[in-house]
N, C-alpha and C positions, 0 to 999 in steps of 0.2 A: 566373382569371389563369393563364397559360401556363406550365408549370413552369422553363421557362428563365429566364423575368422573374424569378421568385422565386426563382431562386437565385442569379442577379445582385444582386439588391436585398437577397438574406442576405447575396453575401461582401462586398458595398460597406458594407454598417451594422456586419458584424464589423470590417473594416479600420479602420474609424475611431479604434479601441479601441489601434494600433499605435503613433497619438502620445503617448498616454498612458502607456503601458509603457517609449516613450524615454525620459519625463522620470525614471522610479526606473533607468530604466539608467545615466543620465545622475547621477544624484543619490542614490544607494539608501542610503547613511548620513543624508543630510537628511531623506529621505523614511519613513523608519521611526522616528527621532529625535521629529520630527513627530509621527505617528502614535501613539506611545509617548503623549506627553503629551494627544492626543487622550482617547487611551481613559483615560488617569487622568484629565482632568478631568471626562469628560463621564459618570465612575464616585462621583465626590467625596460623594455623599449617596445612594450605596448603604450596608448595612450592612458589607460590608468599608469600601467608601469612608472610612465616618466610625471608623473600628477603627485603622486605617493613617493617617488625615489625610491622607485623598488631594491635600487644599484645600492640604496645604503642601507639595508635589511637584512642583518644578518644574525637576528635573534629571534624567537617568539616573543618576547617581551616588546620589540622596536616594532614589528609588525601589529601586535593584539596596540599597541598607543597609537600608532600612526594612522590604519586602516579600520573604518568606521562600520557597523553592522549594518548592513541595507536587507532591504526589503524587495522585491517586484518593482514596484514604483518606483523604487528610487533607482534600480537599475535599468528601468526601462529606457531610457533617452541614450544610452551606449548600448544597448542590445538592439535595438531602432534602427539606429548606424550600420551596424554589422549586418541587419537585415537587410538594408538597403545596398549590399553590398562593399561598403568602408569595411575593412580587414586590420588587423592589429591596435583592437579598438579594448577587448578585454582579454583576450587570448592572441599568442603568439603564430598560431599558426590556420590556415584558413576556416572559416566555419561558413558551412553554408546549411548544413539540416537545424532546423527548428521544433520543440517538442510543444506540439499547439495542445497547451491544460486550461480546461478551465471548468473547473470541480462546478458543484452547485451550489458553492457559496457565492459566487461571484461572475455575475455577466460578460465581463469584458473577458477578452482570453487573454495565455501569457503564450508568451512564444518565448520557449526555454532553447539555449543555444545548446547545440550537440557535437562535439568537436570530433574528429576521426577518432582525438585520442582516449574521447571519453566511449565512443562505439565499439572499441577493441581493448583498450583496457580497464574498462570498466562493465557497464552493460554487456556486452559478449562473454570477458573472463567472468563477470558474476554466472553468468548463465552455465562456461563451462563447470566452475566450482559448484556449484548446485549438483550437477550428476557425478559431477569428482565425489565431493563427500557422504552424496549418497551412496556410489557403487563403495567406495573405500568404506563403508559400515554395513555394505549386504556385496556382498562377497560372491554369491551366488544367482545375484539379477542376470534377468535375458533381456534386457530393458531394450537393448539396439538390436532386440529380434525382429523389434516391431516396429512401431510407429509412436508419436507422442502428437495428442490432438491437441491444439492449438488456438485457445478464444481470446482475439487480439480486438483491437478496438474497429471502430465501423467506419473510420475515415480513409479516403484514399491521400496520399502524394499531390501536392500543389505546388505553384512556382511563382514566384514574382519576385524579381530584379536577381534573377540568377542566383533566389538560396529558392531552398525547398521546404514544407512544414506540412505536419499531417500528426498525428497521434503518436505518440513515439511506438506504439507498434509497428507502426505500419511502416516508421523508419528502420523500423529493426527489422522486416521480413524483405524492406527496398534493399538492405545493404548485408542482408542473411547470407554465411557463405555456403556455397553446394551442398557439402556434408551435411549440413540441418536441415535444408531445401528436403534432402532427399528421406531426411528421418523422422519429418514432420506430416502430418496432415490438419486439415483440408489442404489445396493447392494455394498459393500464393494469389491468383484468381481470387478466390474462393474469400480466402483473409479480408484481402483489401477491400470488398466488396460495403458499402454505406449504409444501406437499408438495410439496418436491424433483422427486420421479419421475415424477408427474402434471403439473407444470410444465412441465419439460425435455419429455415429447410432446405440449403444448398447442402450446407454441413453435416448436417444429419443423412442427407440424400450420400454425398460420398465417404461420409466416415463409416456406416453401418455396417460395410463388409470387412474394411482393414481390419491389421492384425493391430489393434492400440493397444500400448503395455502401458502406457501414461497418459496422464493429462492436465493439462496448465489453464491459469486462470482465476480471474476473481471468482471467488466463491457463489457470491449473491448472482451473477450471471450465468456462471457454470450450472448450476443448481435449475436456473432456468431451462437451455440448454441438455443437462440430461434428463430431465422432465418428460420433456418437450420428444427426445429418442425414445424414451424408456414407451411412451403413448403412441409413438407412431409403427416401434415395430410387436408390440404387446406382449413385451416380456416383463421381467416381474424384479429383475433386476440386474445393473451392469455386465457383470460376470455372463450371464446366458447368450449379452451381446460381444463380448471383447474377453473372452475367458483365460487370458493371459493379461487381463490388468491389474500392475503391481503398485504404482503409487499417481498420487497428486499432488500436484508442485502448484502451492497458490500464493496467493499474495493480495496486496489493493484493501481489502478492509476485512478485522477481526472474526478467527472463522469460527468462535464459539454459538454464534446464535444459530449456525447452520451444522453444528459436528452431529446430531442426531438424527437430522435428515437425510448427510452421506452415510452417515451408518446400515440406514434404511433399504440405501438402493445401492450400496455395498456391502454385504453382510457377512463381512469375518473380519476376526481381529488379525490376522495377517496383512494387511490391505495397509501400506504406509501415509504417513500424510506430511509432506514436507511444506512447510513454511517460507517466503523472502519476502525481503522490505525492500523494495524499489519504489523509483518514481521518475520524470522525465529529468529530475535532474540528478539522478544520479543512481545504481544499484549500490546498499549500502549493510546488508546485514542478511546471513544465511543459517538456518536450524543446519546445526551439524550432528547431529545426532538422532537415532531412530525414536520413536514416543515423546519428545522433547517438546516445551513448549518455550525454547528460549532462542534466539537466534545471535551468532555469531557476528562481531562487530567486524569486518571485513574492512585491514588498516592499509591495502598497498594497493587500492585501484585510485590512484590519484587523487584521494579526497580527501582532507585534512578536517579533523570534527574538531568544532565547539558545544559549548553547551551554558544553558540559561539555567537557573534555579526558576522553576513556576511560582514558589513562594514569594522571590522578587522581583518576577515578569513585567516587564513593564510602569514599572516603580524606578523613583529615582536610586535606590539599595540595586539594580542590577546589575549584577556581577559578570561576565562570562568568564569561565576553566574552561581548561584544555582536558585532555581525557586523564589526565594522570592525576588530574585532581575530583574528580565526580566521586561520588557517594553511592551502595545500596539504595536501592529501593525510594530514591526522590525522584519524584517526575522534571525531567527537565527538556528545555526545547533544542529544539536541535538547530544549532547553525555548522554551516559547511564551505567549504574555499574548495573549487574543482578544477580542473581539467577543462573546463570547458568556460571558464573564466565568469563566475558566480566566488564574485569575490564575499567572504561573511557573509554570506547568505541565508538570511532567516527562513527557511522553510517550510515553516506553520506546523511541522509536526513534533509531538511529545513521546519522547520515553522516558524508561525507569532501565535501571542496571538489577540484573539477577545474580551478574558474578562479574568479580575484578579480576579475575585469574583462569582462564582470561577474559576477555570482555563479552559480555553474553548483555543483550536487552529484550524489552518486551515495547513493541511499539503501545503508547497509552490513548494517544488519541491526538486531537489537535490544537493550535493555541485557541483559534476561535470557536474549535467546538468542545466547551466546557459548557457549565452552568454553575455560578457563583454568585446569582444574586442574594440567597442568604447566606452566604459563608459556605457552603456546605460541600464548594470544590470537586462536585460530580464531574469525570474523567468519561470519556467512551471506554476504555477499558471496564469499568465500574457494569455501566449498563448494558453493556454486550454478555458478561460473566452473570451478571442477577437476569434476567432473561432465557439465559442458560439454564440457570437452576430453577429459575420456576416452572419454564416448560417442563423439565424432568419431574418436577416435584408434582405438574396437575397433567401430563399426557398431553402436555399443548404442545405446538408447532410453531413457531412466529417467520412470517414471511421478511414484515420489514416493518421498522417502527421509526418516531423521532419523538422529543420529548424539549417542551418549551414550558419558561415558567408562569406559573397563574400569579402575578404582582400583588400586595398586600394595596387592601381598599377599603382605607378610613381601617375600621376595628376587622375586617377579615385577612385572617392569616396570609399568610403564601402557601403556592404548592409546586408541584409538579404536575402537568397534563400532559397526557402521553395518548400520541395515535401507533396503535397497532396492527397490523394487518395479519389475521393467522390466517393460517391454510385450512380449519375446519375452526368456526366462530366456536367461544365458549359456550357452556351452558350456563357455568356461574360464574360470571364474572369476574363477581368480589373474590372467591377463591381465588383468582390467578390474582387479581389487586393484592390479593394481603401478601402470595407467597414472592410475589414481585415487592414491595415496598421491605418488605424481613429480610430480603434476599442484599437490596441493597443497603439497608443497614447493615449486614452482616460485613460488608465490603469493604464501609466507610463509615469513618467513626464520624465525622464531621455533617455526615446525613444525619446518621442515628441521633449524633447530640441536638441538631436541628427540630426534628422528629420527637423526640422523649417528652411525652405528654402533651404531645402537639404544640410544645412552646413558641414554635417560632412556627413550624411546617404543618400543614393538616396535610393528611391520607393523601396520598396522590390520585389522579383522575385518570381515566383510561376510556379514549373513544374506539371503538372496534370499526375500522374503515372496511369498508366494502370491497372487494375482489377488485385486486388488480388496482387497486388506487393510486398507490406508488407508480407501479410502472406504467398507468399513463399521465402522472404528473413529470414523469420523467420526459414521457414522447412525447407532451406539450412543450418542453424547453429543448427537443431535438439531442435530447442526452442518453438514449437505450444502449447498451452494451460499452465495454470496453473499460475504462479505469472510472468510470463517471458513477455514483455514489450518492445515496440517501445522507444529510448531513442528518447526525443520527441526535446531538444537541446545540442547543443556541440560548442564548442569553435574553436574546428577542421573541417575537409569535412569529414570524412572519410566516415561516416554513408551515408552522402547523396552519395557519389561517388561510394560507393557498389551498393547502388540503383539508380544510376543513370547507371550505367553499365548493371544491369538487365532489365534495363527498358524496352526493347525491345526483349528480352526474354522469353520466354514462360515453365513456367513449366513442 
């Protein structure tokens, strides 16, 4: 079949999928309302089921009193169960894939259940609605002329007691159906493959000649990655290599501090850039719109949202709403009831609402990566966007930074200490210090008030780490590629004090 037919007859079967997304835009309180009492009835003679009396729930109100917010921990001892193969334990029907996360805040790993019905109706359908929305606003894409290259995580598929667990990539390219198999590169080989370094020149080795019209991926990896091609075949920028690449579908962490570097080695403003919010537990929000920087609250893959007010986080004033009661522009945390039996499930991550009509968010960052030792309620959103602007503002680059606070001692202030890693060291420091500290005032008021006459905050501090420090503090805790992440703030040193110990270390 000629590849134009078939890419015809891809975007005509994705479009179809666009009336369906009317009707939750159209209805997104009925349609999750619904949904809700879905998953609780069709849960009712599970072992939470019958614990909660699922059978007598037939409100959000009876549900939000009866069933309690859990965390990892506290789900862990019935996810345990199910791993060990006990079935109808939080979910109704069998689960046997596991999404093994364990970010770098925290050593022990999670093994997130992944149910068939969260891999096709959710995860997959997020994946199909991503090039639905795209093709349905470029009208004119040859996107399934080509190929869409592919940087998934570095673990392979494991097994014990008859389930499976591996990166949720790697679950998603085990259970990939053919059509993708065939509209994807590297090979599935090629994906699953462990070792980081050997990976990254397989990849490079057989993607260099495809026809890639896309490509997917964390940013901070990605960026690696075309680096790393761009050097090996000595061209000057993507297009010379893949001269039909039309967009980049990314996700996994904030792609401000990196938007001037793909500028670089993509250079035209035609060149798309699409956004999603996933994670192993769930796909949960999609930019539906070209230039946009807001992504669409996605209400019918099975996942019912909560949400926390950050002002009352954690305090005895905590409140949780449902979506039909969230606010503009407050950052709140996200809890979610899945598909895959993650019941109220605290998920550690933060957003903010850009629009009620329909629901549009901006991911802000996470509950544990703030910094609020003096009031000042620094978000990662905050630090990602002033990092932004100061590289713009002084010709810098920044590879990867994190930022931990300096504690007041006897009569010295507090601050902020920030490690930096740029891709060409300053010459003057303090210029990027001052346009970095203005920049995040300019953000947050509750910095700036901290800051105004150094009342509370002196100047922030900036160590400029040496080449590659990051990413071999990462390949010391066996974390290179895939969803695995710089925790970019903390409340603590620890982070910066690993790395500040390596800093003079050499790989």
């Amino acid at each position: 079949m000629p590849l134009t037919i078939i890419n015809s007859f891809a975007s005509w079967v994705l479009k179809q999928r666009i009336h369906q997304i009317e009707l939750f835009l159209k209805y997104p309180n009925e349609v999750q309302e619904e949904l809700l009492m879905n998953l609780i009835q069709s849960s009712k003679n599970t072992v939470l089921g019958k614990e909660y009396d699922y059978a007598s729930i037939h409100s959000y109100a009876t549900f939000a009193d009866r069933i309690p917010i859990s965390t990892y921990e506290e789900l862990q001892p019935l996810i345990e169960r199910t791993r060990k193969g006990e079935q109808n334990v939080i979910w109704e029907t069998p689960i046997k894939w596991f999404a093994k996360s364990s970010g770098t805040t925290n050593a022990k790993s999670k093994f997130i259940p992944v149910s068939n019905e969260a891999l096709e109706d959710c995860h997959y359908k997020g994946s199909k609605d991503l090039l639905c929305l795209y093709l349905n606003n470029n009208e004119e894409s040859e996107l399934f002329l080509g190929k869409s290259l592919r940087l998934g995580g570095s673990s392979q598929i494991y097994e014990d007691n008859n389930t499976f667990f591996g990166d949720l990539s790697a679950i998603l390219i085990e259970n990939m159906p053919i059509w993708a198999e065939f509209s994807s590169t590297p090979s599935s080989k090629i994906s699953l493959m462990s070792e980081w370094e050997t990976k990254i020149a397989a990849i490079i080795n057989e993607t260099k000649n495809e026809n890639v019209t896309s490509f997917a991926g964390v940013p901070s990896w990605m960026l690696v990655l075309m680096n790393k091609m761009l050097e090996e075949t000595g061209k000057g920028n993507l297009f010379e290599i893949w001269p039909n690449l039309e967009v980049y579908f990314h996700g996994g962490v904030n792609f401000e501090p990196y938007r001037e570097q793909y500028k670089k080695i993509l250079p035209t403003k035609d060149f798309k850039y699409y956004e999603i919010y996933n994670a192993s537990e769930g796909f949960f929000a999609i930019q539906d719109l070209n230039y946009s920087s807001e992504l669409l609250l996605m209400l019918d893959y099975g996942i019912f949202y909560e949400f926390i007010s950050m002002d009352t986080f954690g305090t005895p004033d905590q409140k949780i709403i449902r979506l039909t009661d969230v606010e503009l522009f407050k950052n709140y945390a996200l809890v979610i009831t899945t598909n895959s039996g993650l019941w109220r499930y605290l998920i550690g991550d933060t957003v903010r609402f850009t629009s009620l009509n329909p629901y549009r968010i901006r991911v802000t960052g996470r509950t544990k990566h703030h910094i609020n030792v003096f009031g000042e309620e620094l978000m990662v959103e905050n630090t990602d966007q002033a990092i932004a602007k100061a590289c713009k503002m002084t010709q810098m680059e920044v590879v990867d930074y994190t930022v931990a606070p300096v504690f007041m001692n006897g009569k010295e202030k507090g601050a902020h200490e920030w490690m930096i890693e740029f891709k060409i060291n300053p010459t003057d420091v303090s210029q990027f210090q001052k346009a970095l500290d203005e920049s995040i005032q300019s953000l947050n008021s509750d910095y700036e008030a901290k800051r105004y006459n150094n009342m509370t905050l002196n100047p922030l501090v900036i160590n400029i780490a040496r080449k590659n420090l990051f990413y071999d503090w990462l390949k010391g805790k066996n974390k290179l590629g895939g969803q695995h992440k710089i925790p970019r703030l903390s409340n603590q040193r620890d982070y910066l004090e690993q790395l500040k110990s390596m800093q003079f270390q050499t790989a």
